[in-house]
C-alpha positions in Angstrom: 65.5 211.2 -32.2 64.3 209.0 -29.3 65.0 205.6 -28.3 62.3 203.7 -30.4 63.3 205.8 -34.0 66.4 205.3 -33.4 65.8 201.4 -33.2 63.5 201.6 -36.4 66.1 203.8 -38.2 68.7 200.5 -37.3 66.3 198.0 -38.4 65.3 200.1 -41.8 69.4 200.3 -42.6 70.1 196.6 -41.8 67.6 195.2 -42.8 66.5 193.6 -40.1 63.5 192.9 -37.8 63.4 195.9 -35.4 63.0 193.7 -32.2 66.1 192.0 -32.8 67.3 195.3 -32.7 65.2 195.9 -29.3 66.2 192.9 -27.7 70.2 193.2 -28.7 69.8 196.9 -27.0 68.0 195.2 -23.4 71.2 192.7 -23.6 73.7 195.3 -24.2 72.8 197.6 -21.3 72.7 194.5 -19.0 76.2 193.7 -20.1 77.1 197.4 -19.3 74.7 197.3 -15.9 77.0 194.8 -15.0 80.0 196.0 -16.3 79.3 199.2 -14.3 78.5 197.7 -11.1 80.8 195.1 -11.0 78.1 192.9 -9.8 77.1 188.9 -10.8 73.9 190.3 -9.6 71.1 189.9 -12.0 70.1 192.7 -14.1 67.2 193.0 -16.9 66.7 195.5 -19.4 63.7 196.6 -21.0 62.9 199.9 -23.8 59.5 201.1 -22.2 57.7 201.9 -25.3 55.4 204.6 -23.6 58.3 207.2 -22.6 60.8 205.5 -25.1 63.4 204.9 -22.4 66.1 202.4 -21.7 65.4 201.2 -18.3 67.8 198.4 -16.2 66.2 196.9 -13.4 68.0 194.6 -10.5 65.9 190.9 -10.8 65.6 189.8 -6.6 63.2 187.4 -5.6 61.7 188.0 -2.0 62.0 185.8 0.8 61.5 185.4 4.6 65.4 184.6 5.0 67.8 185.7 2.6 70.6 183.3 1.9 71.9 184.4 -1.5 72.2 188.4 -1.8 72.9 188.9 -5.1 69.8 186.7 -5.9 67.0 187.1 -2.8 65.9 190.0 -1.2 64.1 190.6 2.4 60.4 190.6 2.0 60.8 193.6 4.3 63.3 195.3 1.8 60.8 194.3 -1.0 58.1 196.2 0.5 59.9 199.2 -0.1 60.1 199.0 -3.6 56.5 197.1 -4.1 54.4 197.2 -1.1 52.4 194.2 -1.3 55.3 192.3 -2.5 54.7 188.6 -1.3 57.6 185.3 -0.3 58.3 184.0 -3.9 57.9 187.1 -5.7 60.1 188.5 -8.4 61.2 192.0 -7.4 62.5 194.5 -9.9 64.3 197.0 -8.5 65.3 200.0 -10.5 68.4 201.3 -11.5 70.1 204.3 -12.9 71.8 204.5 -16.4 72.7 208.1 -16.3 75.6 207.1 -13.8 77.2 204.4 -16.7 80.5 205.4 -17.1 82.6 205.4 -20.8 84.0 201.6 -20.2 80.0 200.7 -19.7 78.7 202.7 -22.5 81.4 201.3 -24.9 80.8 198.1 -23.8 76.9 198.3 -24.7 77.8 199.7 -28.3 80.0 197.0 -28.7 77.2 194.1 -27.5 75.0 196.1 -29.5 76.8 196.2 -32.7 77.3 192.4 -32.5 73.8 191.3 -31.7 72.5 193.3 -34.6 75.8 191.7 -36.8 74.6 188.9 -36.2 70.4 189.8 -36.9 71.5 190.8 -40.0 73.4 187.4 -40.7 70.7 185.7 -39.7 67.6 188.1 -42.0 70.5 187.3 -45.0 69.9 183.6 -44.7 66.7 183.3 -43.8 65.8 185.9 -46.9 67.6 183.9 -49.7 67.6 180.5 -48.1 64.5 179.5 -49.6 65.4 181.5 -53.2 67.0 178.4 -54.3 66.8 178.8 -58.3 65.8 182.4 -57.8 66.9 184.9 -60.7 69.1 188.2 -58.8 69.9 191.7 -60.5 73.2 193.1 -59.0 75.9 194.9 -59.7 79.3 193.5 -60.2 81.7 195.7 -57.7 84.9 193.9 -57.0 87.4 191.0 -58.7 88.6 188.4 -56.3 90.9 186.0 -58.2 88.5 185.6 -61.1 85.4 185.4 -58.6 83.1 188.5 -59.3 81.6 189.9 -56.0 78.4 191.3 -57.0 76.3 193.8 -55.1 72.3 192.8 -54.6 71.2 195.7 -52.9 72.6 196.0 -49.1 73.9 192.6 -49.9 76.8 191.2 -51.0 76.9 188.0 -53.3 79.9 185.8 -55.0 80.0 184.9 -59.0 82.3 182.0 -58.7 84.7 181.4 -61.9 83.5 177.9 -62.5 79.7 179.3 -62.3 80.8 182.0 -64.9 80.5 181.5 -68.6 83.4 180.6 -70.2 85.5 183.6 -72.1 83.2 186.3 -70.5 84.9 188.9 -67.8 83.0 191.2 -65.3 84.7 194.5 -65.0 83.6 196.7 -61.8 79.8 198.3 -62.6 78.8 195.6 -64.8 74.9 194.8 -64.6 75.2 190.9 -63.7 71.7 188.4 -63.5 72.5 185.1 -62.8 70.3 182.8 -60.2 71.2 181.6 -56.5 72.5 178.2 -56.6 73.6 178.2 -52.7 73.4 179.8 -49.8 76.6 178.8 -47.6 76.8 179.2 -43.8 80.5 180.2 -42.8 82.0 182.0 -40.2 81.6 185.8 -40.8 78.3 185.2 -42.1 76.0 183.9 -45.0 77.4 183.4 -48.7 75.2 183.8 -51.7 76.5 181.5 -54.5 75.2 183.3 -58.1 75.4 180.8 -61.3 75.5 182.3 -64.6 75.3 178.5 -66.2 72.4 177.3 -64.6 70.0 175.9 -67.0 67.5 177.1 -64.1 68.7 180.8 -65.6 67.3 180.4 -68.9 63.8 179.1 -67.6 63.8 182.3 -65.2 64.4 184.8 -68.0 61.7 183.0 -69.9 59.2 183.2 -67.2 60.1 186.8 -67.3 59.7 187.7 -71.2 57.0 185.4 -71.4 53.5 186.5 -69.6 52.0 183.3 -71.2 54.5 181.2 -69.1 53.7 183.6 -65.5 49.9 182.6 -66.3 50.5 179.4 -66.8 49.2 179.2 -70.1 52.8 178.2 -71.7 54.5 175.5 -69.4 58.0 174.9 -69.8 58.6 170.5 -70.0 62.8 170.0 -70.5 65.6 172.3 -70.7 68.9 171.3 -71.9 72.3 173.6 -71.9 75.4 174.3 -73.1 76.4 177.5 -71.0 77.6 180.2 -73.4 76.9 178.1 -76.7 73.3 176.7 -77.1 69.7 175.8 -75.1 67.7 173.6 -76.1 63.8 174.5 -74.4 60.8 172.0 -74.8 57.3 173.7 -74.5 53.4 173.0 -74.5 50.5 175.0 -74.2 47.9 173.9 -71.6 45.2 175.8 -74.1 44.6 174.2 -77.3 44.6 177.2 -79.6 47.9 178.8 -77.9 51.0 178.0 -79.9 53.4 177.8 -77.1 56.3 178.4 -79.5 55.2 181.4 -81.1 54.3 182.8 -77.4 57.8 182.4 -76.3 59.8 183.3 -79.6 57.3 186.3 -79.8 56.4 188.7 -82.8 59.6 188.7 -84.8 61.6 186.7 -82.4 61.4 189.7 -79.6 61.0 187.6 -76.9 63.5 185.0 -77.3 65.8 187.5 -78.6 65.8 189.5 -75.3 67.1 185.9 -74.3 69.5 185.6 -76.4 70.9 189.0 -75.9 70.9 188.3 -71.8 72.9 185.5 -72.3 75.7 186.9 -74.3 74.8 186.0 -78.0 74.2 182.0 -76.6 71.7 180.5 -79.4 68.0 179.2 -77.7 65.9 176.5 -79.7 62.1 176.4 -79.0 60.7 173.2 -79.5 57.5 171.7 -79.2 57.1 169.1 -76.3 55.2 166.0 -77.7 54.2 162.5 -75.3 54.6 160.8 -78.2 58.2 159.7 -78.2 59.1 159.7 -81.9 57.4 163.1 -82.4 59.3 164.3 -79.4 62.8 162.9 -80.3 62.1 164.4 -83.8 61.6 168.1 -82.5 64.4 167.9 -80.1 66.6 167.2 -82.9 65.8 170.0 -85.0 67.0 171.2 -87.5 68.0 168.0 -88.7 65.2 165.7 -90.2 64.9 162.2 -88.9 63.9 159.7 -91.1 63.5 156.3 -88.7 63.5 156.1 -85.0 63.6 152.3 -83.4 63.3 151.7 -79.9 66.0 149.6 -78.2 65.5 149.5 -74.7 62.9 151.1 -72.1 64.5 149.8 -69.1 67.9 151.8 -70.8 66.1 154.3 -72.2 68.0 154.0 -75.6 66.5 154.8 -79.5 68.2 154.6 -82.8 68.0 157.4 -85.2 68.1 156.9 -88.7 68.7 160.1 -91.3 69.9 160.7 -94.5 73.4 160.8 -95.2 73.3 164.3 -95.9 71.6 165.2 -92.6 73.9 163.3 -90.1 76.6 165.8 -89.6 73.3 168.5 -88.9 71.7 165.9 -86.6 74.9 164.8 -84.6 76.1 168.7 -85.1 79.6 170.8 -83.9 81.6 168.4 -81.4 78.1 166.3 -80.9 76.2 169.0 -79.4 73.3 169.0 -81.0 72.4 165.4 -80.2 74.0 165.4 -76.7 71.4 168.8 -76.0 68.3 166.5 -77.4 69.5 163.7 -75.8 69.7 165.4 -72.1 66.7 166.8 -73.0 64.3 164.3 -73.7 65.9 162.0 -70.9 67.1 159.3 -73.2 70.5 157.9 -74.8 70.0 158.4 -78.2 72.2 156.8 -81.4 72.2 158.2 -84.6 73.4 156.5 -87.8 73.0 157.4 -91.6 70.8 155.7 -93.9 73.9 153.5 -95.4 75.7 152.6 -92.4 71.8 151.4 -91.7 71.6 149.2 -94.5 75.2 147.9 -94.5 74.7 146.7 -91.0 71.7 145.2 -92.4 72.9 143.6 -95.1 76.1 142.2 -92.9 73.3 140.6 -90.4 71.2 139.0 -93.4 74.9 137.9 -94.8 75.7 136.4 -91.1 72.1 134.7 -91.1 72.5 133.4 -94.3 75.9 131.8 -93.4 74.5 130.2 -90.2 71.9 128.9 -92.2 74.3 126.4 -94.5 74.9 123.6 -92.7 72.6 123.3 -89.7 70.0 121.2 -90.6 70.9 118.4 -87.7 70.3 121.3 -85.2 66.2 120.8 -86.4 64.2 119.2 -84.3 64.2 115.4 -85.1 67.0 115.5 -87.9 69.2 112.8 -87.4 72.3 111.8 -90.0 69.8 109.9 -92.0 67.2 112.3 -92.4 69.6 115.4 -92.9 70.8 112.8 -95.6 67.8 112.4 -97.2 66.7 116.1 -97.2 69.6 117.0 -98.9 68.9 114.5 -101.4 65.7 116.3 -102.0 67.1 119.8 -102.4 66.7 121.1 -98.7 70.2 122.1 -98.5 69.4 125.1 -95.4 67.3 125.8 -92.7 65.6 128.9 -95.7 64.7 126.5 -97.9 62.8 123.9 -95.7 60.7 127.2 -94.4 59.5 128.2 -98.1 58.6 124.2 -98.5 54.7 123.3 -98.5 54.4 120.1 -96.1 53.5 118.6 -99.3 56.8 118.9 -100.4 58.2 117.9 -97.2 56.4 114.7 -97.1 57.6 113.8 -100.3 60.9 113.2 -98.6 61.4 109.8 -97.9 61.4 108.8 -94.1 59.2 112.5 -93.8 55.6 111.7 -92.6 52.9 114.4 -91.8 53.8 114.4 -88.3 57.8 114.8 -88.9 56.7 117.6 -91.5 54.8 119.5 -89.1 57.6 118.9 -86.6 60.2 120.4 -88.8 58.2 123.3 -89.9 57.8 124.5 -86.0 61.6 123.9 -85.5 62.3 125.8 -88.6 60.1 129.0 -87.3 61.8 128.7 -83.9 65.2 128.5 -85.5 64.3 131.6 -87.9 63.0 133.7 -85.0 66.2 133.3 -82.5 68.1 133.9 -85.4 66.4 137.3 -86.1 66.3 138.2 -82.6 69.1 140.3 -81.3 71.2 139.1 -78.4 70.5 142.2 -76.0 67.1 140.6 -74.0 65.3 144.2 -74.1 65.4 143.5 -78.3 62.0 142.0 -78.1 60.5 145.7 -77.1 62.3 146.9 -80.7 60.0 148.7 -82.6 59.9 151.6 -85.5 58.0 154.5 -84.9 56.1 156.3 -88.2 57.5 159.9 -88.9 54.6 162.0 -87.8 53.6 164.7 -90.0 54.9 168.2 -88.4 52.2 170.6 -88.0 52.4 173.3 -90.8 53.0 176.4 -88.5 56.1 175.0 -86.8 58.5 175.4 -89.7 58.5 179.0 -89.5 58.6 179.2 -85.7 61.4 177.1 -84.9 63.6 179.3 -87.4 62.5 182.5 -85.4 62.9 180.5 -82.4 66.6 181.0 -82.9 66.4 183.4 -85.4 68.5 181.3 -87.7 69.2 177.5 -87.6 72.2 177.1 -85.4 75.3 176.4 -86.8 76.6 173.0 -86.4 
């Protein structure tokens, strides 16, 4: 094998760019060139590529009057090597490698093997560097103190115990895919961090199972994760007649149950991803059916949720998850409460208004002790009953004129409006949304999407 295979054959086993390989072999025969002749003379190496050589040259540069010998040579002397060599000329004056004794040779294997160390440090990081997010297939090969050192071809990569999912174990030969979450730069070389509770794991072994999502047909909007329990996964289709949640749950739930099966039995909901707020919030928290949604602040990004008493252990679901999962994955804080604690707050802020109603009729506009006097006198015990009066009625009241009427009716709506507002100043964006009808073909989709509703 000559020079120049043997440099491929390097390259080919490490990894590595061949002329890093080339240019750590010209530094390690000038380090053994030097080491040889026991010179601070400069020496260059090049591999001649025509003859597939190693050759070392002495680096002189001719001049009329040489003042530094290990740097200048004679122009006279030059001429011997290069006969039109000229003042100011580099001169490369050959030298012998067959005469490199064992201390030289070693010491070029040893450059050698340490320039091409660090090559192949150097291909590692630049290779995975930008694979942030990237899914890996390795084998696991080793246990250090719970971390699982996992084999990606000539590379080695670490499985960190807090990246691992909780209660699972890697035994030595286990098939491990997880993504790269880090590449760290330490001393003997680059690390490759794996993460096996990623959310960005779930979305790469969609992209896989599902072609629709590689062609960008299917595009994947929110994922939300609880490593080693449940995913929730928002979709749309950016073709009106593809269903994007029958393309990623597939023909009997194939496709989602590949998933499912990757990730160690952990249940994956398919929803539908909707602009519409209500809609959306409705589909992320599926299974349970929602049966009010109010807004209660955009600035916040907070909505109530009102179900049925018999869905709110569903909606809220085992320890919270299910509406902590639609929650991350719709971006907002969401509150859910049942239908009766609905109404009994309700009730307690009509019983509240009522009471604050009694006895406040000098707090109107224009009321002094003489006309709260008088209004009494007429019936118009609260700030309720002036509102439901006709100004007719009002300017029956002695002292009332039209003017006074009118005056009190606009303090009355002003009064009844603060008292129905909320304190919180983003209660003026409050609103209900309508429960949108759900499309007939999702019902039987979301159940394959998981293959049966998730336990809660």
């Amino acid at each position: 094998m000559n020079v120049l295979d043997a440099i491929q054959e390097i390259g080919r086993a490490k990894e590595i760019d061949p002329e890093s390989v080339i240019q750590a072999t010209e530094e390690a025969f000038v380090a053994a060139a030097r080491k040889f002749y026991r010179s601070t003379e400069s020496f260059i190496a090049r591999v001649n590529r025509e003859n597939n050589t190693i050759e070392v040259f002495l680096q002189k540069t001719a001049v009329e009057e040489v003042q530094d010998p290990d740097l200048e040579i004679s122009v006279e002397e030059a001429r011997r090597t290069k006969p039109d060599a000229q003042p100011g000329e580099t001169i490369l004056i050959p030298r012998s490698t067959r005469e490199f004794g064992r201390i030289a040779v070693q010491t070029a294997k040893q450059v050698i093997y340490q320039r091409v160390r660090e090559a192949e440090r150097t291909s590692v990081y630049e290779r995975y560097a930008g694979k942030i997010g990237d899914l890996l297939s390795g084998v696991a090969r080793r246990l250090d103190r719970g971390n699982a050192i996992v084999t990606v071809g000539r590379t080695e990569a670490i499985l960190p115990r807090r990246f691992q999912v909780r209660g699972k174990t890697y035994a030595p030969g286990d098939r491990v895919r997880a993504v790269i979450v880090e590449v760290e730069t330490q001393a003997r070389g680059p690390q490759i961090v794996l993460s096996r509770i990623d959310p960005r794991l779930v979305q790469r072994l969609l992209e896989i199972e599902v072609p629709e999502i590689q062609e960008g047909i299917v595009r994947i909007r929110g994922l939300a994760r609880d490593p080693g329990d449940r995913t929730k996964v928002a979709v749309e289709s950016t073709v009106p007649k593809v269903d994007p949640v029958g393309a990623c749950v597939g023909m009997k739930g194939y496709r989602v149950q590949n998933i499912i099966h990757e990730l160690g039995g952990e249940k994956v909901d398919v929803i539908l991803y909707s602009s519409d707020l209500a809609t959306y919030v409705r589909n992320a928290l599926a299974p349970a059916k929602i049966s009010k949604m109010s807004l209660l602040s955009r600035t916040e990004k907070r909505v109530e949720v009102v179900v049925a008493d018999d869905q709110l252990s569903l909606a809220i679901g085992r320890g919270g998850q299910n509406v902590r999962l639609a929650a991350q994955l719709i971006g907002w804080h969401i509150e859910i409460k049942s239908a009766e604690t609905k109404r009994k707050e309700v009730s307690e802020q009509m019983t509240t208004a009522t009471e604050v109603q009694e006895d406040n009729l000098r707090e109107l506009d224009g009321v002094g002790k003489t006309l709260e006097k008088e209004l009494k006198k007429a019936g118009f015990e609260t700030i309720a009953s002036i509102a439901a009066a006709s100004p007719e009625q009002l300017t029956a009241v002695p002292g009332v004129g039209k003017k006074t009427a009118e005056r009190l009716r606009q303090s009355v709506s002003e009064k009844l409006a603060a008292l129905a507002t909320p304190d919180s100043p983003e209660a003026e964006q409050t609103e209900s949304a309508p429960q949108p009808e759900a499309p007939k073909e999702e019902a039987p989709q979301k159940a394959a999407a998981s293959d049966t509703p998730a336990e809660n």
